[in-house]
MIVO-534357 format. One line per 10 residues: number of its first residue (from 0); their letters; for each residue z, x, y of N, C-alpha, C. Coordinates in pm, 1 decimal. Atoms other than C-alpha are relative to their C-alpha. Layout:
<rs>
NUM) a) Z,X,Y,Z,X,Y,Z,X,Y; ...
</rs>
This chain:
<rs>
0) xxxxxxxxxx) 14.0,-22.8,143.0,10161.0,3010.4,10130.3,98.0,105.1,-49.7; -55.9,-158.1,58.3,10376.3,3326.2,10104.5,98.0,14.9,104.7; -152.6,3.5,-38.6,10698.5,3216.6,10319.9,-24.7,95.6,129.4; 52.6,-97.5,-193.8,10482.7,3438.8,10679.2,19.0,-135.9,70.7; -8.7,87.8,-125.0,10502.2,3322.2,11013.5,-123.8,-20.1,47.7; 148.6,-45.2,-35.5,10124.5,3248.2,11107.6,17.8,-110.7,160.4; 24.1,41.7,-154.9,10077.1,3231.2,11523.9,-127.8,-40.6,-16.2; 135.5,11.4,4.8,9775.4,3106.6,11658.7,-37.5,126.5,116.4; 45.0,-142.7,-97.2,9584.6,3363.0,11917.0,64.3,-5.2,160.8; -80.9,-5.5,-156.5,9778.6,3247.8,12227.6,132.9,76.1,6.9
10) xxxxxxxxxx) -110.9,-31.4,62.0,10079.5,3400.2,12090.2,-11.2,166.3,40.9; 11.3,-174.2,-36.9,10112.3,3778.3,12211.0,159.1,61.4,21.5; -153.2,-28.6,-20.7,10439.0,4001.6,12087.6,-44.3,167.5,47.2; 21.9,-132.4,-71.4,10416.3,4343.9,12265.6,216.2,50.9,-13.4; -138.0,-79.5,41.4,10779.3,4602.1,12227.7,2.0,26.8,155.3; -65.7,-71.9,-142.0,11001.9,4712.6,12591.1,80.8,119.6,-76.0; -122.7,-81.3,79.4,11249.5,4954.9,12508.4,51.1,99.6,119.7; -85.3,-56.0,-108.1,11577.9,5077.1,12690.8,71.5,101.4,-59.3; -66.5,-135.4,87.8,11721.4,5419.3,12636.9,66.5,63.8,179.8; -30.7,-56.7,-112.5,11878.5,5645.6,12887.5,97.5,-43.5,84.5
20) xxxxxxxxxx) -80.6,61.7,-20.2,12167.9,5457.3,12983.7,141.1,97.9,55.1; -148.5,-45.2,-38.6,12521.5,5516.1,13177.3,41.5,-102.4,41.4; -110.9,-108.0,36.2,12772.6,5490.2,13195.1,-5.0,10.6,-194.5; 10.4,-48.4,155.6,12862.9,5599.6,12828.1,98.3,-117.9,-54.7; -28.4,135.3,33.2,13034.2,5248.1,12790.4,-85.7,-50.9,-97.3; 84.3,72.5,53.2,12724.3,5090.4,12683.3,-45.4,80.3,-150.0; 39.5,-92.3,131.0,12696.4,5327.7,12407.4,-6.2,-99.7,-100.1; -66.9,41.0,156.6,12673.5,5133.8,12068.0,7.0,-128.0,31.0; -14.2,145.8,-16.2,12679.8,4793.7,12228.8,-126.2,-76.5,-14.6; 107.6,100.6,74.5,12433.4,4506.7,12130.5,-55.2,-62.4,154.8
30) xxxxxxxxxx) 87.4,92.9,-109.7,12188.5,4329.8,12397.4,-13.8,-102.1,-15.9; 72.6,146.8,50.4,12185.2,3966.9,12422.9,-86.4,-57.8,74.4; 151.0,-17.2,-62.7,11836.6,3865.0,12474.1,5.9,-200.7,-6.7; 25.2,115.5,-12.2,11763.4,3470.9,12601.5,-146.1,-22.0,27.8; 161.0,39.0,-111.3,11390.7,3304.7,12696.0,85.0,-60.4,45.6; -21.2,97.8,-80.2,11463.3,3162.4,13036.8,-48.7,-3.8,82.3; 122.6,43.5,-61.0,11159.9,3039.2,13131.2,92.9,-129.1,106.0; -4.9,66.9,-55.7,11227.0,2806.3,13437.3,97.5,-148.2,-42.3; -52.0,137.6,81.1,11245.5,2461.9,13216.9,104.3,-42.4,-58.2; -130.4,-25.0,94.5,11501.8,2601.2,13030.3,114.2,30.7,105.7
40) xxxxxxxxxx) -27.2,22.7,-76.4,11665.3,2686.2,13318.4,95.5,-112.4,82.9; -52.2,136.5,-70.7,11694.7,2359.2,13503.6,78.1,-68.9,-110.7; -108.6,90.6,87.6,11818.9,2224.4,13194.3,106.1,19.6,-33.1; -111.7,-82.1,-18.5,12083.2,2434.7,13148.3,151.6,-29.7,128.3; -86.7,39.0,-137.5,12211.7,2386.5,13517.6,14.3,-97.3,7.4; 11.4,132.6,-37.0,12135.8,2002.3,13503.3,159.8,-39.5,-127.9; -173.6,22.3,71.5,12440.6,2031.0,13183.2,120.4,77.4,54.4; -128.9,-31.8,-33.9,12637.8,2232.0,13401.4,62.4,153.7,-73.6; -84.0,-122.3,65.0,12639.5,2554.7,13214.5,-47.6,143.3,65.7; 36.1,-90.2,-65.6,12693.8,2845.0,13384.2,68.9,113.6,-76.3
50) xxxxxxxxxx) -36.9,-127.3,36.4,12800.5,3224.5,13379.6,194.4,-25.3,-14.5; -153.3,-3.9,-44.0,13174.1,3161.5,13308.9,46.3,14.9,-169.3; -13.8,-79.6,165.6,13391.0,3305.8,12982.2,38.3,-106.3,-129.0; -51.5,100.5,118.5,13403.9,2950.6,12789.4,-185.3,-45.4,-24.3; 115.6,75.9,-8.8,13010.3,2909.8,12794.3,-93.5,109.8,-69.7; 101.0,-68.2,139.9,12711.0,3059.4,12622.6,2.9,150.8,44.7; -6.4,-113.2,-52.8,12754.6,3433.0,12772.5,114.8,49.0,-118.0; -84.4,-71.8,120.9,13034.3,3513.4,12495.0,-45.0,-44.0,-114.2; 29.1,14.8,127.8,12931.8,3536.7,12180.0,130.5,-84.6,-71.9; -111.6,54.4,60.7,13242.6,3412.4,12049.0,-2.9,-166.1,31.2
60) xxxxxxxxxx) 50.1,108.4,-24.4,13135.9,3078.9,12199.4,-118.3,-38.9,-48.7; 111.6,-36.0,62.3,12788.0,3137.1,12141.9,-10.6,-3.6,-172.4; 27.4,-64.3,57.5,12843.7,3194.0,11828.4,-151.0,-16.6,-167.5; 68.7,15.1,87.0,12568.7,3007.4,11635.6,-168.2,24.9,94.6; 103.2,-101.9,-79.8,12358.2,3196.5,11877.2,-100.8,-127.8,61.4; 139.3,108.6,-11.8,12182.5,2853.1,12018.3,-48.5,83.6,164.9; 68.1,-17.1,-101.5,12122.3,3053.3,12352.1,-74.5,83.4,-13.1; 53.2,-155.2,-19.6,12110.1,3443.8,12302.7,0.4,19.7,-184.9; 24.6,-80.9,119.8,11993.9,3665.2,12030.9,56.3,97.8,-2.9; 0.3,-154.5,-3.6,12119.5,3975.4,11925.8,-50.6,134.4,-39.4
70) xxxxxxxxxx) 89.7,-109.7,-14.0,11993.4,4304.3,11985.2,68.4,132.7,-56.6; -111.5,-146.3,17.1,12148.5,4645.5,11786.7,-74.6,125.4,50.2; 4.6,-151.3,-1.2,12186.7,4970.3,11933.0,-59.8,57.5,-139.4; 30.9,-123.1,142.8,11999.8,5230.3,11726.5,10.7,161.7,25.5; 70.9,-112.7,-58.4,11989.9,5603.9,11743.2,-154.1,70.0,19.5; 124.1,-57.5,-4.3,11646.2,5648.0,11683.6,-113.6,-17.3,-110.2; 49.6,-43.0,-84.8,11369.3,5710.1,11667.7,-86.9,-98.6,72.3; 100.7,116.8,-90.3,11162.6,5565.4,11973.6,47.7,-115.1,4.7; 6.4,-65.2,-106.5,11366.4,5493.4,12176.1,129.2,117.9,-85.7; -89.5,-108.9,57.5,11639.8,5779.9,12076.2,108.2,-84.8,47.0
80) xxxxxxxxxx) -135.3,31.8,-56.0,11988.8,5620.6,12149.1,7.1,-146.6,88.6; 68.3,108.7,-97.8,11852.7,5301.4,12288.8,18.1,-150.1,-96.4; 39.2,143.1,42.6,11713.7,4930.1,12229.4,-131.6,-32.2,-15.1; 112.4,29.3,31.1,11390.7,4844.7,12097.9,-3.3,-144.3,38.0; -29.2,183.9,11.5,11330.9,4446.2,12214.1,-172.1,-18.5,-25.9; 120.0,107.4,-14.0,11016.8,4289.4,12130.5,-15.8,-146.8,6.5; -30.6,95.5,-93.4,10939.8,4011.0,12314.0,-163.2,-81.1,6.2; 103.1,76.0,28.9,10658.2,3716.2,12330.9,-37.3,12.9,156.4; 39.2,-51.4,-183.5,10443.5,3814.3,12665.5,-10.7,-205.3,50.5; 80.6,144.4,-42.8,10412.3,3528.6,12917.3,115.2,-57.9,7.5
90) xxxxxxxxxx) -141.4,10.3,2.2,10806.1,3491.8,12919.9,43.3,36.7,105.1; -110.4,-59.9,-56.0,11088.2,3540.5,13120.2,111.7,-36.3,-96.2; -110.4,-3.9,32.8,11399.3,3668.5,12965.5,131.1,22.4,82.0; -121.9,-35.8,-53.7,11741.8,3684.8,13052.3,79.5,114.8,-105.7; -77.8,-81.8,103.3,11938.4,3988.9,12902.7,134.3,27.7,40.7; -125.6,-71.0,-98.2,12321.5,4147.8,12972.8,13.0,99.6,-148.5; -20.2,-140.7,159.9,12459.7,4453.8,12715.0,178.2,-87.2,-17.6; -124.2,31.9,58.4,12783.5,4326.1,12518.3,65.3,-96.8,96.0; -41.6,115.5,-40.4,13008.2,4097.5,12691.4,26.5,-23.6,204.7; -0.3,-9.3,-178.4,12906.9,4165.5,13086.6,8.1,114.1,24.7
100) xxxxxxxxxx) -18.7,-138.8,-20.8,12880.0,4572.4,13057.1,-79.0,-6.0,137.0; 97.1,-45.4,-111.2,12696.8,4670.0,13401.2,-39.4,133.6,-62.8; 49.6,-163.2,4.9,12490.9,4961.3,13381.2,-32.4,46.5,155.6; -10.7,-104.4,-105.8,12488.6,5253.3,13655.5,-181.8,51.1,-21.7; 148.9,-71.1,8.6,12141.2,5389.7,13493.4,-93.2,-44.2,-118.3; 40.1,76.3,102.4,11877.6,5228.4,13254.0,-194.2,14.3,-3.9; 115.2,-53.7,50.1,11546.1,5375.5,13129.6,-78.0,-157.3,-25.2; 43.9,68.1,53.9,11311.8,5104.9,13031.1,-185.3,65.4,14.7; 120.2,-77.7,23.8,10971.4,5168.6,12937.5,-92.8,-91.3,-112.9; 99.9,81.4,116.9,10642.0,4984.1,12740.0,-78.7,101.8,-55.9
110) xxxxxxxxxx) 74.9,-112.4,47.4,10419.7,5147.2,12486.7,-127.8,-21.2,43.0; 128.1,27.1,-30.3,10106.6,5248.0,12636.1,-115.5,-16.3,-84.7; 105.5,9.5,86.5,9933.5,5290.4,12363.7,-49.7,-149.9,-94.1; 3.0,148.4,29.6,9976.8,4900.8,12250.3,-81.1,-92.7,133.8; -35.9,93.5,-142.7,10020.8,4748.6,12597.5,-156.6,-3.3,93.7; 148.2,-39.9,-54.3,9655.9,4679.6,12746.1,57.0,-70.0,157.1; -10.0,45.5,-133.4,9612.6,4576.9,13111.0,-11.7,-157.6,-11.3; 54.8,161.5,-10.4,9474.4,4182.6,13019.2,134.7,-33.0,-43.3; -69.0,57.8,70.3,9795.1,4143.0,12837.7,110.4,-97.1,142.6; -140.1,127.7,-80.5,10072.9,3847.4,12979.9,112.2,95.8,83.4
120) xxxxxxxxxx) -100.2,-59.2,-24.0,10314.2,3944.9,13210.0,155.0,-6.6,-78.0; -129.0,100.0,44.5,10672.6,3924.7,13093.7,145.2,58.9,128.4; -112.7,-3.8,-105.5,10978.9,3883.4,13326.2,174.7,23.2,-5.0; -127.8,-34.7,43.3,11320.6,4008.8,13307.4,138.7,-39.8,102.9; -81.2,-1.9,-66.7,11675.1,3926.6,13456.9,60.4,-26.5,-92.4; -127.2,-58.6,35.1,12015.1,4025.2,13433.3,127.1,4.4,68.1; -126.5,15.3,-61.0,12343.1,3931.4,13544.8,72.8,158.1,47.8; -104.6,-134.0,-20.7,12618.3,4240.2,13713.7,120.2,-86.4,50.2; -120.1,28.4,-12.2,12968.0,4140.0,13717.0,58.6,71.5,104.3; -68.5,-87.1,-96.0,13043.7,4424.4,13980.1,-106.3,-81.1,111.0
130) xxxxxxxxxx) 43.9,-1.4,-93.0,12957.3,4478.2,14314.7,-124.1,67.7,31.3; 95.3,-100.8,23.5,12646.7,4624.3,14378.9,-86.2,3.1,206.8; 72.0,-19.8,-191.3,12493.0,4805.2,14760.5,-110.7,-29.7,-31.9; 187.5,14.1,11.2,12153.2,4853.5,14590.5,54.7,-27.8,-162.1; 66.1,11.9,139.3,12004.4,4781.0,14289.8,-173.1,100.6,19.2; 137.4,-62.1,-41.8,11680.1,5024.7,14268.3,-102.6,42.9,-171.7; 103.7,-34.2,115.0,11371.0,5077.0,14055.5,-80.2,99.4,43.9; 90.4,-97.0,-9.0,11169.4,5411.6,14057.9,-46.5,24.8,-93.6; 125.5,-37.9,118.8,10872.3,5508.7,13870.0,43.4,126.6,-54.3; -69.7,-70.4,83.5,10989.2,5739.3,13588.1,-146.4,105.2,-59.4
140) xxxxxxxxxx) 173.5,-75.1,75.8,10588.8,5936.9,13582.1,21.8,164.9,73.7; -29.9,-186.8,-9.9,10755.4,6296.2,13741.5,13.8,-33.7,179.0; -34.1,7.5,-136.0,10695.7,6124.6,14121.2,133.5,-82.9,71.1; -127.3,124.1,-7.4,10999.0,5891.6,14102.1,-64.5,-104.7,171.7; -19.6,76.1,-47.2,10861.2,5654.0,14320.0,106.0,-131.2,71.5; -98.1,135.1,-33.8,11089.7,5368.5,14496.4,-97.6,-124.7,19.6; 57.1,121.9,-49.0,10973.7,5046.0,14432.9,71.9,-110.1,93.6; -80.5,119.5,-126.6,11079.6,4773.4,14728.4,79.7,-89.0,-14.7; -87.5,135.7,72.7,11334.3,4540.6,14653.4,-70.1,-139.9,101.8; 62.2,127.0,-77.0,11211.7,4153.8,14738.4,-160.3,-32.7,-32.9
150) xxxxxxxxxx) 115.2,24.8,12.7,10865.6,4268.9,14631.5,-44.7,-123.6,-108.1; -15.3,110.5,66.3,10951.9,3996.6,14337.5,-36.0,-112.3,75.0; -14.9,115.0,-60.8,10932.3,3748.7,14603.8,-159.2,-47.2,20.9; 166.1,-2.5,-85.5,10489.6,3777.8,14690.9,-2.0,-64.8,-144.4; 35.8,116.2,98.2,10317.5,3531.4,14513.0,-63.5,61.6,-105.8; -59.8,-2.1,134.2,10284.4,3510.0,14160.2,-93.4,107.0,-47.9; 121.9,-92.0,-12.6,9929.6,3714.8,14173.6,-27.6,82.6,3.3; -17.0,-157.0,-32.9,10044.5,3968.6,14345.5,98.2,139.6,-24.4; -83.1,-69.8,88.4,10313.8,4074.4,14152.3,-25.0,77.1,-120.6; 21.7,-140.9,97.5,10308.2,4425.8,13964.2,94.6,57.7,-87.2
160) xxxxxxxxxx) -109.2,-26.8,93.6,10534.2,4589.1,13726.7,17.9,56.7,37.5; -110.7,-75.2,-86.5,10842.1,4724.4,13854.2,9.3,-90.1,128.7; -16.1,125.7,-79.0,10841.7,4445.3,14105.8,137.6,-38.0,31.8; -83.4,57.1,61.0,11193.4,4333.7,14136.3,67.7,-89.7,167.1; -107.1,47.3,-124.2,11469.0,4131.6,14386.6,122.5,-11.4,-79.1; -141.8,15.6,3.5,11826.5,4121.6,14389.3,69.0,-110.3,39.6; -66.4,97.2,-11.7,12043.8,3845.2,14444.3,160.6,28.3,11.9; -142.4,-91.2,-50.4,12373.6,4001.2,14582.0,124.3,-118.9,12.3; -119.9,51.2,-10.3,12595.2,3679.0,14662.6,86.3,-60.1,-142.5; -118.3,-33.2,109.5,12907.2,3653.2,14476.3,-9.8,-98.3,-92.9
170) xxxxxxxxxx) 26.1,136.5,97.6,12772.2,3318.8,14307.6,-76.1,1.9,-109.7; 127.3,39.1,78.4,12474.0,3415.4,14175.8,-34.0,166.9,-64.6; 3.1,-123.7,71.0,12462.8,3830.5,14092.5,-126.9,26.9,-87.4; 127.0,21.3,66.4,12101.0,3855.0,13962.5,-59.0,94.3,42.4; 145.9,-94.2,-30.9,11846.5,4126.0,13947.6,-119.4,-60.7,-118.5; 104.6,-12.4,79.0,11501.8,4053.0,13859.1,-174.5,85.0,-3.5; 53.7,-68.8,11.8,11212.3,4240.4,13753.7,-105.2,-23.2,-67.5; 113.8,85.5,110.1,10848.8,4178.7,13596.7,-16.8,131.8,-26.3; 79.0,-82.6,32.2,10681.8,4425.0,13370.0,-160.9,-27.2,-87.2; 157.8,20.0,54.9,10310.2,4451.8,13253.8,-27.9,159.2,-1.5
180) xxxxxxxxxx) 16.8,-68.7,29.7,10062.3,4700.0,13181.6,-120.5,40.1,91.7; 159.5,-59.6,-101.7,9801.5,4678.6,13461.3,42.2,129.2,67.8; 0.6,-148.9,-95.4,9939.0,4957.1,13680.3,93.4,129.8,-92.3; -55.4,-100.9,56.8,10047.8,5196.8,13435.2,-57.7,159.2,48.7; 63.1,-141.6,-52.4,9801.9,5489.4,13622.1,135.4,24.4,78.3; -90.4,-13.4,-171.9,10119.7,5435.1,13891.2,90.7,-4.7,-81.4; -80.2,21.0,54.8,10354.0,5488.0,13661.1,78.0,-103.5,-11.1; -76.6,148.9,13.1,10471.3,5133.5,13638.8,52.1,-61.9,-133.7; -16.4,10.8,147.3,10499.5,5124.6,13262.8,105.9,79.8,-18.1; -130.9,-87.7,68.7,10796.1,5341.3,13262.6,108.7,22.3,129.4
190) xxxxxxxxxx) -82.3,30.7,-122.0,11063.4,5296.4,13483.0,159.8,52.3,-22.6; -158.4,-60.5,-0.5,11431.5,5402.3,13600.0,90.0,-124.0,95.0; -102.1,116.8,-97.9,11682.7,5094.3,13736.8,133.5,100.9,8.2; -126.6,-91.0,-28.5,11975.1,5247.5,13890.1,104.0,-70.2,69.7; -88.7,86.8,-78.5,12281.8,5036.2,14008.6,117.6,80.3,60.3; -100.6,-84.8,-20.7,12501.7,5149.1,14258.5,102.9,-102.6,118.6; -93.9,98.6,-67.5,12801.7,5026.8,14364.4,120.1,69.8,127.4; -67.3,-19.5,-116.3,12986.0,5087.3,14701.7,112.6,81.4,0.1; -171.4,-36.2,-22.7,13295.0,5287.4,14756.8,14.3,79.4,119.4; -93.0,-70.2,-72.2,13529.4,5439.0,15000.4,-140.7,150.3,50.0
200) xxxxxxxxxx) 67.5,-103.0,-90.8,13303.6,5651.4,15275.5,-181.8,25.4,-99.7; 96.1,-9.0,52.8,12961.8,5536.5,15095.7,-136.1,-55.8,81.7; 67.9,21.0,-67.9,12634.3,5596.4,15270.7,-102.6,-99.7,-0.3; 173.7,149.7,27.0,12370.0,5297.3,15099.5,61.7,-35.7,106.7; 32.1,135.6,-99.0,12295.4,5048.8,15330.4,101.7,-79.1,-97.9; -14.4,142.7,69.0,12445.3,4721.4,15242.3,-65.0,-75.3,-29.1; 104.0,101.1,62.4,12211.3,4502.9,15023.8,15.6,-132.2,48.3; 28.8,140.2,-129.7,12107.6,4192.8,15284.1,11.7,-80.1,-138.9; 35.6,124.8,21.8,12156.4,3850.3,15102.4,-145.8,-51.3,-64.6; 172.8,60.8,12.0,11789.1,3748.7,14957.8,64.2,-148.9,-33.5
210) xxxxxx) -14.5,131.7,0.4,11765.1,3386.7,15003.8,-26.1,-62.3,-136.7; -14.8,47.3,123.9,11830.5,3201.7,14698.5,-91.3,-117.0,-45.0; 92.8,73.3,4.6,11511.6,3028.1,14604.1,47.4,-151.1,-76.2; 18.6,136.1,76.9,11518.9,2588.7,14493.8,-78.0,20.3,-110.4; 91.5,40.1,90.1,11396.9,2573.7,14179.8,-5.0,-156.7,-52.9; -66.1,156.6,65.9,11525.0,2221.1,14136.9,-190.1,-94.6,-7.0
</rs>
């Protein structure tokens, strides 16, 4: 009647938000945000479109936005210098910052005071154009926790927020990550991703291969 959007009650939009960022690249650059739920997915791969610079990853291709959305940098407030995304729970998204930036360090964080425990999970991944030893997630609640890489992989049940796996070969470059609101006592609602990439007399481990799951 009055030109609104009316959901029905299955419908649940809850806010993430990324602040805290390095390198100082990403400053000022835009987030492009995709759903890529599974379905969407296979269909995607079944036309053949992948991560490459003539396909939906540049905006300049992109540009009637049929994949990604865009997201503006703000200074503030909440998050201060950051990205506000709100997002439909019960999703997986795909995100990257401007046209393949990597980030070194990346705050993310839900509001507790919204975010209940019953609510939908929602799922995140993100391409890196570099090289990367680790990829790591620690709880951002004063104990910095390390959460496990691979723990993404335990069935679907048992997956918690801050959860994530990596995907290291040179084909596929993928980190992913679920967030929710059940374990927020464990600081899981507020988190620190940290990417680090290899050089000349560098002590990480080397990040093993995780087997590249069929979704076909």
């Amino acid at each position: 009647m009055h030109d609104g959007v009316i959901c029905d009650n299955t419908v649940q939009i809850r806010r993430i938000s990324f602040n805290q960022y390095s390198p100082w690249s990403l400053h000022g650059q835009k987030i492009k945000v995709a759903k890529w739920d599974h379905d969407i997915e296979d269909l995607l791969l079944a036309a053949n479109v992948t991560n490459n610079e003539t396909d939906l990853w540049d905006f300049e291709q992109d540009v009637n936005h049929t994949h990604f959305s865009r997201l503006d940098w703000r200074k503030g407030p909440d998050p201060t210098q950051g990205w506000p995304v709100a997002l439909v729970t019960g999703h997986r998204y795909r995100f990257h910052w401007g046209e393949g930036v990597d980030f070194e360090r990346m705050r993310v964080y839900l509001d507790e005071l919204i975010w209940q425990s019953t609510d939908k999970d929602v799922h995140f991944m993100t391409n890196f154009t570099d090289v990367r030893a680790a990829m790591n997630i620690t709880t951002n609640n004063g104990g910095g926790e390390l959460v496990a890489n691979e723990t993404y992989l335990q069935a679907a049940e048992s997956i918690i927020s801050g959860d994530n796996v990596v995907y290291n070969q040179t084909e596929v470059r993928e980190f992913h990550f679920m967030m929710n609101a059940k374990n927020n006592t464990e600081g899981r609602g507020n988190l620190e991703i940290t990417g680090h990439r290899c050089v000349w007399d560098c002590e990480l481990p080397v990040l093993e291969d995780c087997p590249i799951p069929d979704v076909s």
